[in-house]
C-alpha positions in Angstrom: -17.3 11.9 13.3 -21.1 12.8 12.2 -23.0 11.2 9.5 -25.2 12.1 7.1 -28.3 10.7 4.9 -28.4 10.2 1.2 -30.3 13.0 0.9 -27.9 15.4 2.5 -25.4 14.0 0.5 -27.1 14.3 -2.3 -28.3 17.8 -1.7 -24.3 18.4 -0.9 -23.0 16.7 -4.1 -25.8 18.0 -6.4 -26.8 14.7 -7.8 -30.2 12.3 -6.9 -30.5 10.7 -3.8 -30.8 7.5 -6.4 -27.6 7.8 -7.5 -25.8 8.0 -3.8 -27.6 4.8 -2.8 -25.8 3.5 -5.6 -22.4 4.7 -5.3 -22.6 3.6 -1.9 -24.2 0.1 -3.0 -20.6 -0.1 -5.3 -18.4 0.9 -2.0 -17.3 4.3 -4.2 -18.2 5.8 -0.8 -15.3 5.7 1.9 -17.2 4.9 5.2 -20.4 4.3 4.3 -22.3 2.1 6.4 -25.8 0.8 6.1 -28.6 0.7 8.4 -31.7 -1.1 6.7 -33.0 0.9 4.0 -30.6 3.6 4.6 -27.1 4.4 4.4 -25.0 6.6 7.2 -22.4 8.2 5.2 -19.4 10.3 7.1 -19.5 14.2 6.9 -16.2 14.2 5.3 -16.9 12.0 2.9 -16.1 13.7 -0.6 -18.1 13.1 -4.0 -16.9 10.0 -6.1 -15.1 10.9 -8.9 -17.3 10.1 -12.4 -16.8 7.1 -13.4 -17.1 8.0 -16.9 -13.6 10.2 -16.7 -12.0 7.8 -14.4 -12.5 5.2 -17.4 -10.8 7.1 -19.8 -7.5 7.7 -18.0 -7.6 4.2 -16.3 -3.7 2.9 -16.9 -4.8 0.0 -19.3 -0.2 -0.6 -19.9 0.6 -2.5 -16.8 1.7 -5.9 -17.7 2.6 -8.2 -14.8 4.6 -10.8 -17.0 5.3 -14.3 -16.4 5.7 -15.6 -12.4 5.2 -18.8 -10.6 1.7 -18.9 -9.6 2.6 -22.4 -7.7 5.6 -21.5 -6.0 3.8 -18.6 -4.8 0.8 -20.3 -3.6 3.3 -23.0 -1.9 5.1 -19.8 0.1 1.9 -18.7 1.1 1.0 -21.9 2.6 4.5 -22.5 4.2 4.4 -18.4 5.6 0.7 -19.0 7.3 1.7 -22.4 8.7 5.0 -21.0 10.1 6.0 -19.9 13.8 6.8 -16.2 12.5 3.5 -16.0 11.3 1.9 -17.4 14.2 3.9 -15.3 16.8 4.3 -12.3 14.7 8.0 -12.8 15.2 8.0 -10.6 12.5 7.0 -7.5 14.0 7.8 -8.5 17.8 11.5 -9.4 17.8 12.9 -5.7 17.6 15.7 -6.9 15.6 13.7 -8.1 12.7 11.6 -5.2 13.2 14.4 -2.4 13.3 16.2 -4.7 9.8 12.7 -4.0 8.1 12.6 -0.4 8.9 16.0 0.2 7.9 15.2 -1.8 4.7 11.8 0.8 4.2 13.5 4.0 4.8 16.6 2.9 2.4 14.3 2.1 -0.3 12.7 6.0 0.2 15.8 7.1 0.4 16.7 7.4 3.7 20.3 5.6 4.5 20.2 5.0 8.5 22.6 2.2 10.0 20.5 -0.9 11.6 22.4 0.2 15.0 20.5 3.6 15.1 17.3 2.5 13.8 17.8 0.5 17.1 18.6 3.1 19.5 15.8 5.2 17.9 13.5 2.0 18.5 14.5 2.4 22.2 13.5 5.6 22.4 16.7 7.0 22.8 18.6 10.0 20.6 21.1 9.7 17.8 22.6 12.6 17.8 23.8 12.4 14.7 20.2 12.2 13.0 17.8 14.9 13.1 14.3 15.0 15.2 12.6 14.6 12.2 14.5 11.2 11.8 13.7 9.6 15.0 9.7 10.6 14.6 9.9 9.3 10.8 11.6 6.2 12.5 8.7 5.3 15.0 6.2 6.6 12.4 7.2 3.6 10.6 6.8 1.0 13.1 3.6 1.9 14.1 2.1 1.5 10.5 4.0 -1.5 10.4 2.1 -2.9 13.7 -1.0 -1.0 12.1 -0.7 -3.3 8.7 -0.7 -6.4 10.9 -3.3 -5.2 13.4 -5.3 -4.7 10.2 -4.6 -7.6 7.8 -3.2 -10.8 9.5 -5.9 -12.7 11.3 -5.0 -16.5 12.3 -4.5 -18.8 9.5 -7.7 -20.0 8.7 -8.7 -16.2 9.0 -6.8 -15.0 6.4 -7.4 -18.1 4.4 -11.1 -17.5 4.7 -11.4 -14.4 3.8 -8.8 -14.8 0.7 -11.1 -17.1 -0.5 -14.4 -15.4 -0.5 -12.4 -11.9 -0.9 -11.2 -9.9 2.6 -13.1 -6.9 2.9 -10.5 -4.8 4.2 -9.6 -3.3 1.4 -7.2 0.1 0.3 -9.2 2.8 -0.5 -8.2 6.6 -1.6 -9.0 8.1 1.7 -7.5 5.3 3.7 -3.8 6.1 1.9 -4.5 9.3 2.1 -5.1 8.5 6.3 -2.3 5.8 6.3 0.1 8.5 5.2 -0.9 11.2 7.2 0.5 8.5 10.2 3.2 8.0 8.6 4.3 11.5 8.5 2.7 12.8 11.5 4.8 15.0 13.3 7.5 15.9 11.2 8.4 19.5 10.6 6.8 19.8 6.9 3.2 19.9 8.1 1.9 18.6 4.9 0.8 14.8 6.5 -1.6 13.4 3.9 -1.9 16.1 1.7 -1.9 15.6 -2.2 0.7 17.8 -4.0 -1.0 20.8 -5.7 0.4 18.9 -9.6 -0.6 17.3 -12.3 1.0 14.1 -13.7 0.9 12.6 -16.9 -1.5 9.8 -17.7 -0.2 6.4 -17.2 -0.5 6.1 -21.2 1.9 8.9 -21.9 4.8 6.9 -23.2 2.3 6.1 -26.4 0.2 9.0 -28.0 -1.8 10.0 -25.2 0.6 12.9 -23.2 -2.7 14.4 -21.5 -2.2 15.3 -17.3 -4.5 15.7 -14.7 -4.3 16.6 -11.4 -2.8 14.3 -8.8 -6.2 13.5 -7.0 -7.9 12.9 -10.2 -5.3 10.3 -11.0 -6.0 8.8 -7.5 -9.2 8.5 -7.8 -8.9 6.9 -11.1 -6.2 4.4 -9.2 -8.8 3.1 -6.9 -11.5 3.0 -9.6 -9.5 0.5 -11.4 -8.4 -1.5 -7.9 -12.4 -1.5 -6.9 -13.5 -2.8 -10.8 -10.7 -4.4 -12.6 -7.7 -5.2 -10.2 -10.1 -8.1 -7.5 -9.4 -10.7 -9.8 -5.6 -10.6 -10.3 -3.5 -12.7 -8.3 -2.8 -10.5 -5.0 1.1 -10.3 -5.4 0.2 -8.7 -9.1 -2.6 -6.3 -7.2 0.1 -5.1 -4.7 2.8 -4.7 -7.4 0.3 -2.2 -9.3 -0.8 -0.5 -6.6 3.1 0.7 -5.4 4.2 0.9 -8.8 0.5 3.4 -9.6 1.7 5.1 -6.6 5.2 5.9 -7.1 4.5 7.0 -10.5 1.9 9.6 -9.5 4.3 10.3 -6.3 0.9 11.9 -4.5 2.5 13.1 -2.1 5.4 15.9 -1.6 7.5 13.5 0.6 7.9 10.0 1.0 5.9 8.5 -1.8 8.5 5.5 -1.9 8.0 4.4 1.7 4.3 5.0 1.9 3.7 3.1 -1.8 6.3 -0.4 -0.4 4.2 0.1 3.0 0.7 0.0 0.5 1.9 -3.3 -1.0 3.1 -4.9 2.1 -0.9 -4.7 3.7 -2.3 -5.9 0.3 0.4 -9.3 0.9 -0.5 -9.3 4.5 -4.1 -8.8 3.7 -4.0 -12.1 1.3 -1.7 -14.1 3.7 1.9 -13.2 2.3 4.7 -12.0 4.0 5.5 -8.6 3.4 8.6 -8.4 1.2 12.2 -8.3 2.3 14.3 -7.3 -0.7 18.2 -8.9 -0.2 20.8 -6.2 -0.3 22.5 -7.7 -3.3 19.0 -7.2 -4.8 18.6 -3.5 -4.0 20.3 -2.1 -7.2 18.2 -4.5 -9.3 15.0 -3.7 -7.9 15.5 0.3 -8.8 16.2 -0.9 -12.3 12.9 -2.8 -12.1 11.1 0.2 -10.5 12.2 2.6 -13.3 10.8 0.0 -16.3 7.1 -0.3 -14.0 7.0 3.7 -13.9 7.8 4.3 -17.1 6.7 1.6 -19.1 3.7 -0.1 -16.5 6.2 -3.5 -17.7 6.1 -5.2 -14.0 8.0 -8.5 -15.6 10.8 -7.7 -13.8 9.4 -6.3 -10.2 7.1 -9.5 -10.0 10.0 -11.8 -10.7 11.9 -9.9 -7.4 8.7 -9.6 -5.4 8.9 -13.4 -5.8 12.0 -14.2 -4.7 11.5 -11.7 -1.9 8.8 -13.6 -0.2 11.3 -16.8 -1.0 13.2 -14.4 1.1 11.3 -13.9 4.1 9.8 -17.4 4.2 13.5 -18.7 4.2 14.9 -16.4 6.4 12.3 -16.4 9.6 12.4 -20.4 8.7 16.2 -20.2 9.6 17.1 -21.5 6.7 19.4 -18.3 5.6 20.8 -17.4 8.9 22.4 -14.3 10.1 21.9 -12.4 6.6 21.3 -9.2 7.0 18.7 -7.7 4.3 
């Protein structure tokens, strides 16, 4: 990948060189790295969107409701001081592994038995799914070890950087890149490529019934996750971020999967456990998904996002055994 200055990018984006120092100063620049004085910004990187538009079709309806900030915080501490957490059992016993997948690709909507998301972990065929099955199948697992490579340090890590605010952070491009791996190789070629649509405004249920184009509303996403959204507790930052996602549904194909696999790295990131919704929970949590997209009322989602990583925590500690999620 090549780089260029501030002033090409300026030249390239028709706006003063000023101006890009300070959009990459703010991080509005994906990749931008500094050297001294200067900044080294990647040839691909795009122009920020203006921040004055962004503002004005910012979602300002999500309401995260009432949750347990101490129960949550005590989870967190019991998940990083835990054996799972320390040996990854998470993502290195297969079976876990494979019950996760199979959990993912039912929430997109993809019903596969546990016992052929094994054999497909194995590497060998199902014949009774398609190819495009067994690639989505190992697609998933390596995000899955990607997340983890990415977001869960050692304990104090983690801790650290929760505290002074982890700089690995989402980013447009880097969903736009995390999706493109997770649909790498399948038949529809379209791997990280924004849907030629526009979308209603995440206002539209009141007076305001103005769209704009999927990456528009992207953009405007991750202003509001790089300005507003650092503050909130990280289990409310990851709920708005899938809940954003599946209701712009960037994406022509599996928005659902990539949005659940979004707010499993921003719990990972802040030392949670990605969430492991129980079965007898499933039909709940669609109920709950359909009041976040259409409303941006999260009351419900963060009340089963909480007793999911009561889920996990309890689970991996053995203390729900043999329950299959």
């Amino acid at each position: 990948m090549g780089y260029m200055s501030s002033g090409e990018a300026a030249r390239r984006w028709d706006i003063s060189e000023r101006r890009v120092r300070i959009l990459c100063s703010e991080g509005r620049v994906d990749g931008a790295v500094r050297s001294g004085w200067s900044w080294n910004i990647p040839d691909t990187a795009g122009k920020p969107g203006d921040g004055r538009l962004l503002r004005h079709i910012k979602n300002f309806s999500l309401r995260s409701g009432s949750f347990s900030l101490s129960r949550l915080e005590e989870l967190r501490t019991g998940w990083l001081a835990s054996d799972a957490y320390a040996t990854r059992s998470f993502v290195n016993d297969q079976q876990e592994l494979g019950r996760f997948i199979a959990f993912l690709l039912e929430f997109d909507g993809v019903s596969i038995p546990l016992s052929s998301v094994m054999e497909m972990l194995s590497g060998r065929v199902v014949p009774a799914h398609d190819l495009d099955t067994h690639v989505l199948v190992v697609n998933v697992r390596e995000c899955i070890l990607l997340l983890v490579r990415r977001f869960c340090g050692s304990s104090a890590d983690v801790v650290n950087a929760t505290d002074s605010g982890s700089s690995e952070v989402w980013s447009e491009r880097i969903v736009r890149d995390f999706h493109a791996s997770l649909t790498h190789g399948l038949a529809s070629g379209d791997a990280g490529t924004y849907r030629a649509a526009s979308v209603k405004s995440g206002n539209s249920f009141g007076a305001d019934t103005r769209e704009y184009p999927v990456e528009t509303q992207m953009k405007s996403l991750f202003f509001q996750y790089d300005r507003d959204w650092p503050q909130l507790h990280p289990v409310v930052r990851g709920a708005f971020l899938c809940g954003e996602l599946l209701r712009i549904q960037p994406f022509p194909r599996h928005n659902a999967l990539c949005a659940w696999l979004v707010l499993c790295g921003e719990f990972m990131r802040e030392g949670f456990p990605p969430p492991l919704i129980a079965r007898d929970n499933k039909e709940e949590l669609g109920a709950a998904l359909v009041m976040t997209v259409k409303r941006g009322n999260y009351q419900h989602m963060m009340r089963l996002l909480e007793d999911a990583v009561a889920f996990r925590v309890s689970w991996e500690a053995g203390i729900i055994p043999d329950i299959t999620p």
